[in-house]
Structures are given as C-alpha cells and as structure tokens.
BALOBA-1460 file (C-alpha; in Angstrom, 3 decimals):
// residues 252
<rec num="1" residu="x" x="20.500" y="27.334" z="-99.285"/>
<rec num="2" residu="x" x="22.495" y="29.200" z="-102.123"/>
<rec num="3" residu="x" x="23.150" y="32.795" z="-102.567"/>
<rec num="4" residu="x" x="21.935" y="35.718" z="-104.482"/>
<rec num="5" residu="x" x="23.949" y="38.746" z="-105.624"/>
<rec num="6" residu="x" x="23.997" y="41.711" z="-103.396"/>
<rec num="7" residu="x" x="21.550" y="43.947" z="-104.247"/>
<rec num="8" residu="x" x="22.101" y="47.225" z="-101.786"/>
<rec num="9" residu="x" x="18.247" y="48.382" z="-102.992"/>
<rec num="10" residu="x" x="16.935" y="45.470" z="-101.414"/>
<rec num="11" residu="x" x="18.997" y="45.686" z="-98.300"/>
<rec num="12" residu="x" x="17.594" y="49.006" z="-97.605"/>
<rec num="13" residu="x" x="13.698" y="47.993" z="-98.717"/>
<rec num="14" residu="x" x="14.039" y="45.414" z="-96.385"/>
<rec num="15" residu="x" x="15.898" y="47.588" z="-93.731"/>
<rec num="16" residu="x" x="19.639" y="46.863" z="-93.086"/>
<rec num="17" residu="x" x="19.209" y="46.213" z="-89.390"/>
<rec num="18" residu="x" x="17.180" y="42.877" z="-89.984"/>
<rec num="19" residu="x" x="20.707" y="41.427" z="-91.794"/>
<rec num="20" residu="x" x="23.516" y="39.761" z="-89.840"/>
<rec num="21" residu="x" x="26.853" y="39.495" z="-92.031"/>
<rec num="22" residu="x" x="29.760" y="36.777" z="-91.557"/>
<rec num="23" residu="x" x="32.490" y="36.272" z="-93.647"/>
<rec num="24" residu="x" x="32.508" y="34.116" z="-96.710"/>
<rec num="25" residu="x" x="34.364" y="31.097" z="-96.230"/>
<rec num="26" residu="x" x="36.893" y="30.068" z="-99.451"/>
<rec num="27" residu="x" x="35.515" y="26.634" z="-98.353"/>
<rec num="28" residu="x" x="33.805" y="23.189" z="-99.711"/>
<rec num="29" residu="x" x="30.136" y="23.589" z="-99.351"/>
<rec num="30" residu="x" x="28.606" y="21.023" z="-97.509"/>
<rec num="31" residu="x" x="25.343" y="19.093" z="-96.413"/>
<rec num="32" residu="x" x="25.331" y="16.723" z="-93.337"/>
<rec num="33" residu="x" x="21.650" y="15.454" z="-92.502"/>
<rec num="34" residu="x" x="22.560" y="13.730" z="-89.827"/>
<rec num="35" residu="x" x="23.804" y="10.231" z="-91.216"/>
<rec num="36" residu="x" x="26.345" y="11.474" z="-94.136"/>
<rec num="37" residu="x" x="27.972" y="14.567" z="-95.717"/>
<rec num="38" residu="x" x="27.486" y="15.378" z="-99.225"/>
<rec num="39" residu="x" x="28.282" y="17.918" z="-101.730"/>
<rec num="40" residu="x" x="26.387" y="20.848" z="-102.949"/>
<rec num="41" residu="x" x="25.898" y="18.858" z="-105.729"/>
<rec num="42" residu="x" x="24.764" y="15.611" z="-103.795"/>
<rec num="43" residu="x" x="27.477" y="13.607" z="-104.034"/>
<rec num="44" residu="x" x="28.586" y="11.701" z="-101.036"/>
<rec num="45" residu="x" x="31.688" y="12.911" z="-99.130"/>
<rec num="46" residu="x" x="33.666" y="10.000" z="-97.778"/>
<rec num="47" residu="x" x="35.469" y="11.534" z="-94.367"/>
<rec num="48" residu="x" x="37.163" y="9.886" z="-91.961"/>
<rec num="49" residu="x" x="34.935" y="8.276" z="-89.651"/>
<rec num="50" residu="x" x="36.704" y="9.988" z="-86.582"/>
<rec num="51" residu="x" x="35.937" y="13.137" z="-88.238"/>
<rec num="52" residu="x" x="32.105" y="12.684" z="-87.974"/>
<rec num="53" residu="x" x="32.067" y="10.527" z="-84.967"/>
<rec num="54" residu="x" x="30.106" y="13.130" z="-82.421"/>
<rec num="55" residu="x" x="28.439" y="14.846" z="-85.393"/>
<rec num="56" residu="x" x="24.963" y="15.349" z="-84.246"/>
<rec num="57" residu="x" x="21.951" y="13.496" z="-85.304"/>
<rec num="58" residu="x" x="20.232" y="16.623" z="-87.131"/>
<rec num="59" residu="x" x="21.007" y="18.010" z="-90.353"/>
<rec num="60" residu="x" x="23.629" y="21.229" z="-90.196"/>
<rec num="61" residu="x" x="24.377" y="22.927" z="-93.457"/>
<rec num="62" residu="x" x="27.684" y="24.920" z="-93.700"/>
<rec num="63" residu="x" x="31.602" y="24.888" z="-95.622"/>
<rec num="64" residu="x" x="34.711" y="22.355" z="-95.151"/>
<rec num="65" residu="x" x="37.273" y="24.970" z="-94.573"/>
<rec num="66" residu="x" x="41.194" y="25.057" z="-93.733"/>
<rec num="67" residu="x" x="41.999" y="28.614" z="-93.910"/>
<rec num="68" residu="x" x="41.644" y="31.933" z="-96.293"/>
<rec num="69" residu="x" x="43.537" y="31.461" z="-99.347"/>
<rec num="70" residu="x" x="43.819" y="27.659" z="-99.390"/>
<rec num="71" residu="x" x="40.478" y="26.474" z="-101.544"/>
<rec num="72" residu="x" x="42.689" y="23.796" z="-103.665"/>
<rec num="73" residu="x" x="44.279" y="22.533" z="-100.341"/>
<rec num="74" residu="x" x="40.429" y="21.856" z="-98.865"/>
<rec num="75" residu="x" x="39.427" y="20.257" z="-102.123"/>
<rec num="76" residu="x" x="42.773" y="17.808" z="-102.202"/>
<rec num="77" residu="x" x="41.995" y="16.638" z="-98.900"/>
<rec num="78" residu="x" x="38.033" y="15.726" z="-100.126"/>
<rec num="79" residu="x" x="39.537" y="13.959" z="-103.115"/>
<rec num="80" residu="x" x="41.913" y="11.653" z="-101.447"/>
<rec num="81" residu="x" x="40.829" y="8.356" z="-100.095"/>
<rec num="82" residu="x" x="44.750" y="7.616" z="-99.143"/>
<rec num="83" residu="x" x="45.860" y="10.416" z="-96.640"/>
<rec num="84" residu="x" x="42.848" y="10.691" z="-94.509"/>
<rec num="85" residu="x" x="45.050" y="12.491" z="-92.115"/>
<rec num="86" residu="x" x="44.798" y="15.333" z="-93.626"/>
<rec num="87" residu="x" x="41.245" y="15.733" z="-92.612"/>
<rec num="88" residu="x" x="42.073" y="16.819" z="-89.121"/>
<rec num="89" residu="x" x="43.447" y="20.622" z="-91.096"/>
<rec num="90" residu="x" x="39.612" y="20.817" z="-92.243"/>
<rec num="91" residu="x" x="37.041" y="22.017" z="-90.024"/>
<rec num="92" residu="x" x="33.064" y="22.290" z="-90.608"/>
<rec num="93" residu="x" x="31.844" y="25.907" z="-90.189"/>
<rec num="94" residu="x" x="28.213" y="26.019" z="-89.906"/>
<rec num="95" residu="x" x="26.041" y="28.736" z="-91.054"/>
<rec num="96" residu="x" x="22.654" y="27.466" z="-90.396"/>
<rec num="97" residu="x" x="20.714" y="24.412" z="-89.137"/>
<rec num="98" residu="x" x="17.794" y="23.625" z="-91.439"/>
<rec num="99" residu="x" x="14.734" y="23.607" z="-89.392"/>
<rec num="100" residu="x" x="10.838" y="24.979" z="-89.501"/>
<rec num="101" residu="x" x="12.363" y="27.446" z="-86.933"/>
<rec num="102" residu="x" x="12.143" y="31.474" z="-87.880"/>
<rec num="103" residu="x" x="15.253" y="33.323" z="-87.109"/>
<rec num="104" residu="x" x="18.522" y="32.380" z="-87.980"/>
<rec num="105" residu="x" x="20.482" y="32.919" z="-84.807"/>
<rec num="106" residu="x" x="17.159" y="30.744" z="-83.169"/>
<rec num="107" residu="x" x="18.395" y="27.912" z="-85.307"/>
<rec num="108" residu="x" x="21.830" y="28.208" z="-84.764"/>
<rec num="109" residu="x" x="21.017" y="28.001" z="-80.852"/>
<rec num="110" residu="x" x="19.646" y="24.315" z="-81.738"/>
<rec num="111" residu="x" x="23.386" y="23.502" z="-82.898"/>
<rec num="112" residu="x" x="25.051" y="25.645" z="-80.084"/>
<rec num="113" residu="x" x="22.867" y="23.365" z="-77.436"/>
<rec num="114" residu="x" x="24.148" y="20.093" z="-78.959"/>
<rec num="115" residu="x" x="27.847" y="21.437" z="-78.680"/>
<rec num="116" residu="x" x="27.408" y="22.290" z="-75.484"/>
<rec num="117" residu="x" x="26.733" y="18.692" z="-74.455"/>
<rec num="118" residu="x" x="28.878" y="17.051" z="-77.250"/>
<rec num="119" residu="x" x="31.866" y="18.847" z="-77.520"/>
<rec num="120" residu="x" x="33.372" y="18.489" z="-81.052"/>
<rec num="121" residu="x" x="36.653" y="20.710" z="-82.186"/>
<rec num="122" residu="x" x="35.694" y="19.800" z="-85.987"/>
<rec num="123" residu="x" x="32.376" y="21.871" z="-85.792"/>
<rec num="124" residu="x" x="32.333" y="25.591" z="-85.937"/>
<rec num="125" residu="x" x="29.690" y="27.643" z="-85.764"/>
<rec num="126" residu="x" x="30.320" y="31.213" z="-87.891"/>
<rec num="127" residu="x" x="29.777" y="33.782" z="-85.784"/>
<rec num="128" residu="x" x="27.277" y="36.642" z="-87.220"/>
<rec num="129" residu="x" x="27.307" y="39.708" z="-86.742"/>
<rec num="130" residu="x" x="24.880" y="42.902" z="-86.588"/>
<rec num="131" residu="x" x="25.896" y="45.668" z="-88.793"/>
<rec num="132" residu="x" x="25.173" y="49.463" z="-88.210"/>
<rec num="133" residu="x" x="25.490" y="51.528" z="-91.710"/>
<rec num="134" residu="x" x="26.383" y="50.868" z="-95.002"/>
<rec num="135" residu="x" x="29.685" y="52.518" z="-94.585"/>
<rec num="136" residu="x" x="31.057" y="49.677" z="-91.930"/>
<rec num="137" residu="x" x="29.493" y="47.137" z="-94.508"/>
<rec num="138" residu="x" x="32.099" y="48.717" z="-96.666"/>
<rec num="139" residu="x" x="34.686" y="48.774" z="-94.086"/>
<rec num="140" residu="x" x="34.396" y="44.886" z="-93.278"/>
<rec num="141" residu="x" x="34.821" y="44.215" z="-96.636"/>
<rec num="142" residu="x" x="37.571" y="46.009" z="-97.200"/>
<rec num="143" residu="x" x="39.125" y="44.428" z="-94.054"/>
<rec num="144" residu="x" x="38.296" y="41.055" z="-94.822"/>
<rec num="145" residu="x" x="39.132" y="41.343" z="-98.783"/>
<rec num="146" residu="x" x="42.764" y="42.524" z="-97.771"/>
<rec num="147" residu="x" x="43.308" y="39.701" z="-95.511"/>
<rec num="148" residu="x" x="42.984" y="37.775" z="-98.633"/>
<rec num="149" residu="x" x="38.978" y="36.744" z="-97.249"/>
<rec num="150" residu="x" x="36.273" y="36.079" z="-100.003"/>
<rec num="151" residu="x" x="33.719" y="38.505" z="-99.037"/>
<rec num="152" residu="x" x="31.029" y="39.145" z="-96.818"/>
<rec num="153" residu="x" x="27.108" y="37.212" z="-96.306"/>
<rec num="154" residu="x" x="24.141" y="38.940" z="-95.494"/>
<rec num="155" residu="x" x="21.624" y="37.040" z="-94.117"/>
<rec num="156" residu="x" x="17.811" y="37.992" z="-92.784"/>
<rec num="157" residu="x" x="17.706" y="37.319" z="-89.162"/>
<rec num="158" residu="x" x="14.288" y="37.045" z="-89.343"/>
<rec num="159" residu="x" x="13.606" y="34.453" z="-91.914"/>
<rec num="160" residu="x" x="13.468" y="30.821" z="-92.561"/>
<rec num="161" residu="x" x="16.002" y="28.658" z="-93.864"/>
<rec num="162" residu="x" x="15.232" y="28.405" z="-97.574"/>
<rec num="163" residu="x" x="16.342" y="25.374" z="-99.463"/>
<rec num="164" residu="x" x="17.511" y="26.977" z="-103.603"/>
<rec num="165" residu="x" x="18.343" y="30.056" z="-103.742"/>
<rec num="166" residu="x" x="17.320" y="32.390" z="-101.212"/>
<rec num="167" residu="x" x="16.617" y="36.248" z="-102.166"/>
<rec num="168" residu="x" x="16.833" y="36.844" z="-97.970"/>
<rec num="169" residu="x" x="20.688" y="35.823" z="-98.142"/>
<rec num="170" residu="x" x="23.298" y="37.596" z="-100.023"/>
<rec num="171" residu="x" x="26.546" y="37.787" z="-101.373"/>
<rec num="172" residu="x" x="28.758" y="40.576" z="-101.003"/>
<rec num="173" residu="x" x="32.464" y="40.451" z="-102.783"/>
<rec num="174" residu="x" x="34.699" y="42.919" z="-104.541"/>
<rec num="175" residu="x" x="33.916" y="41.300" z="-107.842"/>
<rec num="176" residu="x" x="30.824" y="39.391" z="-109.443"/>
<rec num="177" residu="x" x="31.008" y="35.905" z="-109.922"/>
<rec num="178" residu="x" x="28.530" y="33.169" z="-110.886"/>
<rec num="179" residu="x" x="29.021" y="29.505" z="-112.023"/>
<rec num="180" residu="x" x="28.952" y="27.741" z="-115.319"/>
<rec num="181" residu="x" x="29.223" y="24.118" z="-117.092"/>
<rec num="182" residu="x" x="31.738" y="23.072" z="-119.165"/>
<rec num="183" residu="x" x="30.612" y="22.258" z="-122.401"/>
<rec num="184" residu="x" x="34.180" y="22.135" z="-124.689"/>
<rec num="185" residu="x" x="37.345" y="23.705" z="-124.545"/>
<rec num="186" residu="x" x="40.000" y="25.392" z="-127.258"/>
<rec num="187" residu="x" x="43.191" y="24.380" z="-128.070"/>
<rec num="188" residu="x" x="46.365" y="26.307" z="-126.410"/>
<rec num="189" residu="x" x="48.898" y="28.187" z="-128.587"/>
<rec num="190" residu="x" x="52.476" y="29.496" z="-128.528"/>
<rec num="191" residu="x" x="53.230" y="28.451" z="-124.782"/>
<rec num="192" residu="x" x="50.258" y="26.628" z="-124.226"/>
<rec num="193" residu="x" x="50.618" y="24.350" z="-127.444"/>
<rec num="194" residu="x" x="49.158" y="20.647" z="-126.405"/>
<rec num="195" residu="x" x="47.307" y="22.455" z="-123.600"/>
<rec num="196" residu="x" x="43.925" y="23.739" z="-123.085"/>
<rec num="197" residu="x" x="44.097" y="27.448" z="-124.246"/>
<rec num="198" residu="x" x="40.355" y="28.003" z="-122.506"/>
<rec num="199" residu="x" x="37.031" y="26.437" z="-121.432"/>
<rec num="200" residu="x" x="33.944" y="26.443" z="-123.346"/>
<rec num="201" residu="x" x="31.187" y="27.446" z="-120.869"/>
<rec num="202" residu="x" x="27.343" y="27.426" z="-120.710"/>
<rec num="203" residu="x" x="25.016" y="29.506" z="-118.520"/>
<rec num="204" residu="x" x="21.585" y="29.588" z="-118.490"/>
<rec num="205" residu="x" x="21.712" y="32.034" z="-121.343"/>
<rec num="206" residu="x" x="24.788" y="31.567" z="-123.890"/>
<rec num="207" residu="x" x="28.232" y="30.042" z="-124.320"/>
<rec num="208" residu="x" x="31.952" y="31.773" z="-123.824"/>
<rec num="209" residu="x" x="35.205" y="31.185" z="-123.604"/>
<rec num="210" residu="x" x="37.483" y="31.580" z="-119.852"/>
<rec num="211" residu="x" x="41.140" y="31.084" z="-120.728"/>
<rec num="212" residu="x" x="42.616" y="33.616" z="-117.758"/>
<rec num="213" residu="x" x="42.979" y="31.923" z="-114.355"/>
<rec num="214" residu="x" x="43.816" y="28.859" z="-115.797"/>
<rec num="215" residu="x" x="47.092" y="27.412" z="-114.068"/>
<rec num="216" residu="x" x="49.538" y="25.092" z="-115.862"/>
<rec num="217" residu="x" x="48.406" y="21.773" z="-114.382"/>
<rec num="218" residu="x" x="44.667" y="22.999" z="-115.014"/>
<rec num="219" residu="x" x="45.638" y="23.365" z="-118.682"/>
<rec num="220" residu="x" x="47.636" y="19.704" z="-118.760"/>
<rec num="221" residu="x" x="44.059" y="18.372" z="-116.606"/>
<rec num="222" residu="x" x="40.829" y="20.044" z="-117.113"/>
<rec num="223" residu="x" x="37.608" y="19.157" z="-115.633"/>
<rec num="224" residu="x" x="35.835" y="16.694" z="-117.187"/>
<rec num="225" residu="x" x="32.700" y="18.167" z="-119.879"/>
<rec num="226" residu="x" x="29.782" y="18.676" z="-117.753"/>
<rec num="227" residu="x" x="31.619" y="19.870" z="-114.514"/>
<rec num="228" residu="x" x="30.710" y="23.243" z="-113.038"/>
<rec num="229" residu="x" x="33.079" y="26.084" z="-112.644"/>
<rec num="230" residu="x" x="32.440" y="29.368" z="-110.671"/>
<rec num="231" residu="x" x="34.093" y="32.417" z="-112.691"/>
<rec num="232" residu="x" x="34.740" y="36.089" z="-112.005"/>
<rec num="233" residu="x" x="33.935" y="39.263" z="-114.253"/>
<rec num="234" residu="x" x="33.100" y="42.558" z="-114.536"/>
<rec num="235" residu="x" x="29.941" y="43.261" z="-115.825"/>
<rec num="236" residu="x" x="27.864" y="42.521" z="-118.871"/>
<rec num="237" residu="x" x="28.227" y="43.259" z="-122.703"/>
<rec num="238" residu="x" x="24.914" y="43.955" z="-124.365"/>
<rec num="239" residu="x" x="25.121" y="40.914" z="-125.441"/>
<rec num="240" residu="x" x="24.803" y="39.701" z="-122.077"/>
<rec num="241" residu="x" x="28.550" y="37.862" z="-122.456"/>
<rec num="242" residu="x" x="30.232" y="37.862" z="-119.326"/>
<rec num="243" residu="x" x="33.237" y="40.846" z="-119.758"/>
<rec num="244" residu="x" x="36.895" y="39.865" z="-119.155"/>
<rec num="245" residu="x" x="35.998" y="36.358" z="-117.281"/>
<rec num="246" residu="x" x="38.570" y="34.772" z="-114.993"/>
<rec num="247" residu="x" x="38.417" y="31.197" z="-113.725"/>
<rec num="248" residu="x" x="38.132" y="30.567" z="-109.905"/>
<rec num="249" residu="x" x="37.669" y="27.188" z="-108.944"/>
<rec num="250" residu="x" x="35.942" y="23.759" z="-109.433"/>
<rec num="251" residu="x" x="33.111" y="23.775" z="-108.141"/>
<rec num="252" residu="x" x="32.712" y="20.354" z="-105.962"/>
C-alpha cells in the first residue's frame, strides 16, 4: 500500500468521519509475509533471527522505526550485517494486515488476536484514531510536526487494503514531497570542490537538479545511479519543475 497526496476535496466528498489518522512514522517501510521481511522495493531484509522469532505466520505490512527524528539511525542498523545488536532499538509498527477483510481496524484485530497469544515487544500496532473537524486535523499536525513528527495518515476505515497506491489513504505533512531516481549528478564548487554539488533526478515527467539537503558525507558518497530519493518542495513551476527542492532521504 503507498500513499497519495492529501487532497482535503476528497476528504470531504468522501465524508471526513469514514478516515482514521495516525502519525507518520520517519521509519523503513516494510513487508513481512509471513516467512521474510523485505523492502518497499523487494529487497530482502536480513534481521536478526531473534528479532523475527514469534513473528506471526501471516503477512503484516508496516515501518522499522526507532524514534522521530532518527531516519539515518533506522537505516544504519538495516545496512549492517556486523552489529546486529542494534536491532533490538528498532521496532515494527504495523499499520495494516493485508487481507480480503473490509475495514481497516477489522484487519488490524487479526494482528491484535495473534499478539494476544504471542506476545512480541518488537511488534507495534499504530494506534488510529477518529477525527472530528478539519480544524483538530490541523491541530494534530501542528502538534505532531513540532515534536519534530513527519505528518499525519488518513486512512478509509471502511475500505480494503489496496496493494499500489491507494487513493483511500493519504498523506498529510507541512510540505509536499514525492520520490525520484537518480539519473547523474553535478560537480561541487568553491567548498564543495571534488564533491557532488547536486543530484540529477528523474520523475515520471522531467529531470532536475537537488543540491540543498545534501550533507557533507552525502556529497563525499552519493547513492549509486538508479537509486530512489524522496525530496521536498513547494509547489510547481509551469513547467511542472519541482520549486526550491530539498533532499530528504534514501529511499530503501
């Protein structure tokens, strides 16, 4: 299941009070389906095996997670095969269970059953909310943004999980963002001299260049061509060029 923007329109066609909202996790998406964990992008995750000992024997779809504010720390600990220690600071919040079942919080109740006869302090499940007005929409964002939180997701209570991208399920953040493929990257100058001075990116419509966000060790390392980067910006030229652009993470 992926995300669409929030579209407050479509909120109201569909009526607010059929949405639940949780907070965005800063986390590592990721897939278990009941054997292994993988990426969003399908890549095989390689955790400790006392970390997915009493994982259940269904598939659970939710985000590796430390804490708000910590994204790079959560991806170190995927990318090392030497400290596996570090796994027990991770913790897999859940935000659905894939199933033919309508209703989220019905398919959540699948996962909340299991845990209640397998105990396991490395699964949570988000909690979600009901929300009353479009003013304490506001208000949890603005709470949740200045704990140095992502954002807010609304989600349908009333539909089915959706595998793509999922109209019913929304993003809500202070910013936009979206993701994008490397394709190249520019040489640095003055202080950045021998370093990458931005990324060459690719969406589904055009190329541009991202050289804020960058940090010194992403300049001396960047992603390899072809890896996917989520961006924020604000807005669209009429070109339809992503305005002031500002690099957020690698997406795993």
């Amino acid at each position: 299941m992926l995300l669409s923007e929030y579209d407050k329109n479509f909120i109201k066609q569909e009526g607010l009070e059929n949405f639940l909202i949780s907070e965005k996790l800063d986390g590592i998406r990721a897939f278990w389906d009941g054997k292994n964990l993988y990426s969003r992008n399908g890549n095989k995750l390689n955790p400790p095996q006392w970390f997915i000992k009493d994982f259940p024997p269904f598939s659970i779809d939710g985000e590796l997670w430390h804490k708000r504010d910590s994204f790079s720390y959560a991806v170190k600990i995927i990318n090392t095969d030497e400290n596996k220690i570090l796994w027990n600071d991770l913790r897999f919040y859940i935000f659905d269970v894939p199933s033919e079942l309508y209703g989220l919080l019905n398919r959540l109740k699948i996962l909340e059953s299991y845990l209640q006869n397998h105990p396991n302090k490395y699964i949570k499940i988000i909690p979600q909310m009901d929300i009353n007005s479009f003013d304490e929409l506001d208000s949890r964002l603005d709470l949740i943004t200045n704990a140095k939180g992502e954002g807010l997701v609304l989600r349908h209570k009333n539909k089915p999980y959706i595998k793509g991208r999922s109209k019913y399920d929304l993003k809500l953040k202070k910013f936009l963002s979206a993701d994008c493929k490397v394709v190249g990257y520019t040489q640095g100058k003055g202080k950045f001299i021998n370093k990458v001075g931005s990324i060459i990116c690719k969406d589904k419509i055009m190329e541009f260049k991202i050289g804020s966000g960058l940090s010194d060790d992403f300049r001396e390392n960047p992603p390899p061509i072809g890896s996917i980067v989520e961006y924020k910006y604000s807005g669209k030229t009429t070109n339809n060029i992503p305005r002031f652009p500002i690099f957020l993470r690698i997406k795993e």
